[in-house]
Each structure stands twice: as structure tokens, then as C-alpha cells.
N, C-alpha and C positions, 0 to 999 in steps of 0.2 A: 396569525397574531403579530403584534409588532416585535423588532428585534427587540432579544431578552435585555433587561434592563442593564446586567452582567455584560453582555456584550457590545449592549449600545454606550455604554461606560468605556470599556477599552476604542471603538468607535473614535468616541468625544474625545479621547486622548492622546489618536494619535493625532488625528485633525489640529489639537491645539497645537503638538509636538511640529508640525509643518513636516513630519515626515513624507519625503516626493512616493507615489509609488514605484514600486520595483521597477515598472516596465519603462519608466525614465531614466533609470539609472544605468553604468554601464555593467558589464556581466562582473565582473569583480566585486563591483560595490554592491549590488545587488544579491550574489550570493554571501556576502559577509554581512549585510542587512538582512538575510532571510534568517541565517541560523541565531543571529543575535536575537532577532523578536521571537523564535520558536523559544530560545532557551531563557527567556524572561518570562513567556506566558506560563510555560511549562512545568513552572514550580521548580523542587527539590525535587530530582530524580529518586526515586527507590535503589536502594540497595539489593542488591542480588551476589547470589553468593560466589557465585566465580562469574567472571568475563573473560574469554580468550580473544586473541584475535592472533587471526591464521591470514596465509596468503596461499591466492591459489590458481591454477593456471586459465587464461580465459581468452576467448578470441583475439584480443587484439593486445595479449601480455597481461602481466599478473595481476588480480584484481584482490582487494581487501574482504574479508569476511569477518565479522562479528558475532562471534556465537554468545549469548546470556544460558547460564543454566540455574534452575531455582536448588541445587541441593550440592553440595559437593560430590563428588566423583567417592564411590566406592570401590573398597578393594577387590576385584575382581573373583567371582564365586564367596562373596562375604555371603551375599541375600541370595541362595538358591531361590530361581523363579522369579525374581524379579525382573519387570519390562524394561525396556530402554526409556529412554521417555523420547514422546513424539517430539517433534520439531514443527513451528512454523519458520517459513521464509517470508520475512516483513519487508516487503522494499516501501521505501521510503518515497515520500511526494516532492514538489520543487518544479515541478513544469517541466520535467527531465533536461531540464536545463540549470536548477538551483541545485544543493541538499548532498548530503554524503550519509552512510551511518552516524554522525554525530546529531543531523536532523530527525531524525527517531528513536533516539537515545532513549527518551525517557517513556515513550510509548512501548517501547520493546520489553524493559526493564518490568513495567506496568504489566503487560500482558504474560509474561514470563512467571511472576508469580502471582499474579491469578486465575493462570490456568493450568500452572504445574509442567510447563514445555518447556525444550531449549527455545529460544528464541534465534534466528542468523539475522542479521543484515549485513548485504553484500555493497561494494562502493563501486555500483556500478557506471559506466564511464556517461558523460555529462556530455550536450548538445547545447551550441551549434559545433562542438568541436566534433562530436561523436554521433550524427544525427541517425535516424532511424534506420534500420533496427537494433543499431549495438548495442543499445541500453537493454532489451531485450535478449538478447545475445548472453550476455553478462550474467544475466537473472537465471539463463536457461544452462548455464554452467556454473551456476550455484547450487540451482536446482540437482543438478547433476550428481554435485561435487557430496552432495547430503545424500545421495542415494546412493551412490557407491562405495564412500567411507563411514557408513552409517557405524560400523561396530568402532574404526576409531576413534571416532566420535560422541557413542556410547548415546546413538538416538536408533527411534525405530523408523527404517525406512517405510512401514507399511501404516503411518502414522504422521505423514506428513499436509499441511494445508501450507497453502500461499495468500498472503494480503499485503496490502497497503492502502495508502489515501495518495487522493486525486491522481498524481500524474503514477503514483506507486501502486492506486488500484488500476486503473489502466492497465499497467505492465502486468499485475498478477492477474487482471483478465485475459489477458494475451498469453500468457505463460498455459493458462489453462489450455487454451485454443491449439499452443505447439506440440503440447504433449498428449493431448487425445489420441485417446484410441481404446481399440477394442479388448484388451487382455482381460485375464481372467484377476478377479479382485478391484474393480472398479476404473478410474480411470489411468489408462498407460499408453506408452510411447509404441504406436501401433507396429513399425517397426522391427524392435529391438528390444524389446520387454523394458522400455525404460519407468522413469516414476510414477509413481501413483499418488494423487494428490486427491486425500479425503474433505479438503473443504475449501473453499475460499472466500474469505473476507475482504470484498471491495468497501471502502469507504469514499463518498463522493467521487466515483470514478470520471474520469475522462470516458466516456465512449462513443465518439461520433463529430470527428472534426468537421463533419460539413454540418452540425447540427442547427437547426434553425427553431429553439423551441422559447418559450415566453419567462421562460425562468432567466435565461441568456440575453434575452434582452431587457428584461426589468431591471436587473442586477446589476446597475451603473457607478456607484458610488464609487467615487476615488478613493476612498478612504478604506474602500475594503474591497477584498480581491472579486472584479468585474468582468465585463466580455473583453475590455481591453486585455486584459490580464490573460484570460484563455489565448486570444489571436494572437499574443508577445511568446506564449510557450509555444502552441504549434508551430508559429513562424519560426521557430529555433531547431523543435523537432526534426520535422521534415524536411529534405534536401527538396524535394519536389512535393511540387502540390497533389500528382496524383497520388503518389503515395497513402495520403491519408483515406483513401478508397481501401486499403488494403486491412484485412480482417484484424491482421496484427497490431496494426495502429487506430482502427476503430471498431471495436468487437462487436460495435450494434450492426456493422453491416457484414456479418459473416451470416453465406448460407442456412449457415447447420448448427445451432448451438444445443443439440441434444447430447446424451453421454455426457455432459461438464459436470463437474463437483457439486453439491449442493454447496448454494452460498449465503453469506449474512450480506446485504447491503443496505450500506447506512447512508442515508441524505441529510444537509441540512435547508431549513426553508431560504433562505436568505444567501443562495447560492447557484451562480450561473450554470455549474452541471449540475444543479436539482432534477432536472427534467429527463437528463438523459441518463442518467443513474437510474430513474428510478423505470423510467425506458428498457434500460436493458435489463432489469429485475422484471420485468411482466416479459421482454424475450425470452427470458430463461425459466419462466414460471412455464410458457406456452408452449416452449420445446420439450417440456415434461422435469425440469431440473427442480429438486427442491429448492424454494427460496422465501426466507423470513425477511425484509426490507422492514425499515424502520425511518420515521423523516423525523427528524430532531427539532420543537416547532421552535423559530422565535432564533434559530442560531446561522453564522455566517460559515462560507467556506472556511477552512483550517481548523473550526472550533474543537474537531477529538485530541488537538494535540495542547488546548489548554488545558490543562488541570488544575496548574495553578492560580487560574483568573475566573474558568466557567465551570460551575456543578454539573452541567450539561454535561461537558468532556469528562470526566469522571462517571457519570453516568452512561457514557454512552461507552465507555472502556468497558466497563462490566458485564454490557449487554452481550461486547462483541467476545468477551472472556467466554460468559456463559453459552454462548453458540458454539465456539470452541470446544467448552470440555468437552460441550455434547457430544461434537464431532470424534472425539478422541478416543471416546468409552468403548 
């Protein structure tokens, strides 16, 4: 279909605004023009009933965590029987080069209470200063950091999923990838009995920096994020180019993707990783993994994080809610 009317409106909007795109700008301007347009599309954030933010230790020194919870904290043995409540780990998108927890602020806040979880985001460190794998690194010591303070915390460690959008579903596909293995109770750190991650939610992931498919190249328009746009974050990403060979940094070309989490991945039409999103949802279909994939028709890269401009985003919040609880029951 053509892009949603909704969308092709914001479109026409910025075109008039002569806003340059990102990849012209320099990294400064460019990350303070990313979060500003996220948090004008993105409506009124939701209230949620507590927010913490903790600091905690991470490969390359302390990194920031954002915990959302949807209830107050009870007085310890108040509710005999009562569960902890699950947690997702939401890493946020930006071309792991833009974006901090303030760029999923309001998706976190969203998902939190409509699926009854803590929500984390972690402020995992940013490229080209920090290029691959540290962004991952980061993720994989938050991950950490929720499984083994889970009773401080007052989450359930055997109750956790990981997601994000684009560069942040990427990561949480990766995430998935470091942590396989074979323990008893689904997926864990083969090792060490590390975590176990009951679902993952990729939305429009990155998977496949050499990717050569017709979604990537159709998808030119300056005015909305295009191939140029993907080849400005990889090129930030990666210190080397072969790198992007490596399963961590493109999960469509790992060997093995059976044992991984069942996932929700979400595409939208009018977007350069449409193809490899939904690429790596039939990998993981074919390696035996459950996988519900949904393509959003008529909408552009970034759209799950409007709500306050597209119905779509809003709609497609709910879907990934409802994939969720399921996971959680």
C-alpha cells in the first residue's frame, strides 16, 4: 500500500521543515536532533508508578540502568505467594551510534504497563567512540546485573525477555546469541548457569550488515530514514569491516540459530531493514524457534516509537504487549 496517510503527513513535514538528515549532521547535532524528534512524535509519555535509576558496574566503567515498575513496591511478606514480576530488558535503537534510555522513555513506560513488567533500559555506551562489541558488552552486563540481583530488585529472574528497535533489536538479537545454551529451563549461559531469556522482541532489527535485499534499496528517500542512513550507522559501528561477518553483529549469519527464545518480530513496509527482519524471522522459524512476525502495512522505519502521531505505533505497542504477557504466564 502507499505510505499511511499519518505518516506521509509527518513525511511532508519534515521535507517542508528542511530538516538535513542525520547522516549530514555532525555526531552531536545529530544525537540532540534524534532524541528531540523521538520525543515530539512520541506524545505524553505515560506515567508509571515508580522509576529508579541505579548505576552499575560494566566493562568499560559504570553504566546507567533504568528500571520502570508498574505497581509500588510492597512490604515484604505483606502478599504471601505473590511473584516477582518479570522484567524486560529494552535496549533502545539509534544506529548504536545515537539514543540513550531517554530515547525509549516513552515505549518502556508503554510496555510496562501494558504488560504488568518492570521494564530496564540500560545507557549502553555509544559508537564510533565505543564500536563493536561494547554496546553489546553493556547489554550483556545488564542482562547480568537483572539475574543476579533479581530479589533486590523485586523481579523474577526466571521471567525475563530482551527487545528493542532497529539498532536495539539487533543488540537484543545478539544478546540472545551470547547467552545460549543448553541448561535446564530454557534458554542459558551454557557455561555458568547464566540467564535465561523467555522471549525476544526484535522490532525492525538490523540483521545483516552485508545485506543486499530490495527493501534496502528501494527505501531512498531523504526525508526518511534510508540505505544511506543504515551504511552512516554501520560505518560508526564497526571499527573493521570484517567484523560485520561476526554473528554478534549480524545474527542472520550465525551458524546455529536453534535453542533461541521464541520471538515477536515486527517490520514496517516502508523500511530498509524490512527484508532482513523479516529474513531472520523465517531463520528462526526454520531452526525450529517459535516466531509470530507481523509487517506494519503503509508505515516507515521508527514508526513503533510514534504514538503520539501514528495509530499504527500504538497499535503495534499492544501487539508486542500482548506477545509478551503471553511469554510471561
Amino acid at each position: 500500500m502507499p505510505l499511511h496517510p499519518q505518516a506521509l503527513a509527518l513525511r511532508e513535514q519534515r521535507s517542508r521543515s528542511g530538516a538535513p538528515p542525520l547522516y549530514t549532521l555532525s555526531l552531536a547535532q545529530a544525537r540532540a536532533a534524534d532524541l528531540a524528534d523521538i520525543r515530539s512524535a512520541a506524545g505524553t509519555p505515560e506515567p508509571v508508578a515508580v522509576v529508579e535509576e541505579h548505576r552499575i558496574p560494566g566493562p568499560g566503567g559504570p553504566l546507567p540502568l533504568r528500571l520502570y515498575y508498574p505497581e509500588r513496591p510492597r512490604p515484604e511478606g505483606s502478599e504471601p505467594g505473590r511473584r516477582p514480576f518479570p522484567v524486560l530488558l529494552y535496549l533502545f535503537g539509534g544506529g548504536w551510534t545515537l539514543g540513550s534510555p531517554d530515547t525509549s522513555d516513552a515505549i518502556c513506560r508503554s510496555l510496562t504497563n501494558a504488560v504488568g513488567c518492570v521494564t530496564a533500559s540500560v545507557g549502553y555506551r555509544l559508537a564510533p567512540e565505543h564500536p563493536f562489541p561494547a554496546a553489546l558488552r553493556d547489554c550483556e552486563a545488564a542482562l547480568r546485573r537483572l539475574t543476579e540481583h533479581a530479589a533486590d530488585l523485586r523481579i523474577d529472574p526466571d521471567r525475563i525477555a530482551v527487545g528493542g528497535d532497529s539498532a536495539g533489536g539487533n543488540l537484543a538479537a545478539a544478546l540472545t546469541l551470547l547467552v545460549r545454551g543448553k541448561g535446564a529451563g530454557g534458554q542459558r549461559g551454557a557455561q555458568d548457569g547464566g540467564p535465561v531469556i523467555r522471549h525476544q522482541l526484535l522490532v525492525y532489527p538490523n540483521t545483516d550488515r552485508r545485506a543486499d535485499t530490495a527493501s534496502l534499496r528501494d527505501n531512498d528517500d531523504p526525508h526518511l530514514f534510508n540505505r544511506r542512513s543504515v551504511d552512516w550507522y554501520w560505518g560508526h559501528y564497526l571499527a573493521a569491516a570484517a567484523d560485520g561477518d561476526d554473528p554478534l553483529a549480524s545474527p542472520l549469519r550465525a551458524d546455529d540459530l536453534s535453542g533461541l527464545p521464541p520471538a515477536t518480530v515486527i517490520t514496517a513496509e516502508y523500511d530498509p531493514l524490512r527484508d532482513e527482519g523479516e529474513q531472520y524471522a523465517e531463520a528462526l522459524r526454520a531452526a525450529g524457534v517459535p516466531v509470530l512476525a507481523r509487517r506494519f502495512a503503509g508505515m516507515p522505519h521508527g514508526f513503533f516509537a510514534m504514538t503520539g502521531r501514528l495509530d499504527a505505533a500504538a497499535e503495534a505497542q499492544r501487539f508486542a504487549a500482548e506477545q509478551l504477557r503471553e511469554a510471561f504466564r
